[in-house]
C-alpha positions, 0 to 999 in steps of 0.5 A: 284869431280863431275867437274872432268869428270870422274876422280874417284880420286886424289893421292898425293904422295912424300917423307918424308917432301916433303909437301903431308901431308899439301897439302891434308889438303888443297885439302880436305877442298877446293874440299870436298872430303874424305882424306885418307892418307896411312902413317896414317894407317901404323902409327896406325897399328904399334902402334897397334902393339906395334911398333915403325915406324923403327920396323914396317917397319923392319918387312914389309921387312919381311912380305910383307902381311902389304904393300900388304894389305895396297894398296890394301885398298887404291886401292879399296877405290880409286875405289869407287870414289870422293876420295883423296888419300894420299900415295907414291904408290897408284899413280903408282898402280892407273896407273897400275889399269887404274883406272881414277885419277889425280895423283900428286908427291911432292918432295923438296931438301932433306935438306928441307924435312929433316927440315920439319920432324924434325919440324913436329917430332922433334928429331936432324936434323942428326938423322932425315936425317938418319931415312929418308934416312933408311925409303926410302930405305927400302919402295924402295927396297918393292915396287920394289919387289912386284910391280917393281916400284920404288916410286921415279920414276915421270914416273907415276904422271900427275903433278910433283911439287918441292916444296922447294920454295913453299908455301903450298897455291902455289902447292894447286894453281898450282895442281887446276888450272891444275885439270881444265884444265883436 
């Protein structure tokens, strides 16, 4: 990321399904630099927990410590530079950190999102809206509480994509081409 200026990292963030996963896949092998993703270590941390994602995030609603520390972690990694970032508030918290990076938010229709988990999941397209829909809910309600932000909100992002028609290579484009002009 050294063409970059001063830019000590790259965020990408979105709902479910809005393709954050699968363009960080691709940023990370085109620019080199190290992928962390957010949802990764929640997932992990849940399963060491002998959770299910629904269970751990029923208990972040009662356990602020799980989100709080898990930000944390990705603000200090962000920090250290030469870095993508993959998570729904570690652009807004980068912003509010004026710490220099290029942050990027991904939405589509929710209909699509809701495809895209059920393919990547699997489960019924009912019940995965309806999982969607309960996790967004509960991660908004958190993170107005401890920072005042809604994740939602593009305010924070110096590029927002919608991508239900677009292809992964597309954003990946679109999100280098405005890099360069940075």
């Amino acid at each position: 990321m050294a063409d970059y200026g001063n830019m000590k990292a790259i965020t990408v963030g979105g709902p479910p399904g809005s393709g954050t996963s699968s363009v960080c896949a691709s940023l990370r092998d085109r620019l080199g630099v190290e992928y962390v993703y957010a949802g990764r270590i929640f997932r992990d941390r849940a399963v060491e927990l002998g959770l299910t994602l629904e269970e751990f995030s029923e208990l972040c609603e009662r356990d602020r410590s799980y989100d709080i520390a898990l930000d944390a972690r990705m603000l200090s990694r962000a920090r250290q530079g030469d870095v993508l970032l993959e998570g729904r508030m570690i652009g807004p918290l980068c912003k509010r950190s004026s710490i220099p990076s290029f942050r990027i938010y991904l939405d589509a229709e929710r209909s699509i999102r809701a495809e895209r988990v059920m393919v990547r999941d699997g489960g019924n397209i009912q019940e995965v809206s309806r999982q969607m829909k309960e996790r967004e809910e509960s991660e908004a309600q958190r993170y107005m509480e401890y920072y005042g932000i809604n994740p939602r909100e593009t305010v924070y992002y110096d590029l927002v994509l919608n991508s239900t028609n677009l292809s992964v290579e597309e954003e990946v484009r679109m999100i280098l081409d405005e890099l360069k002009e940075r």
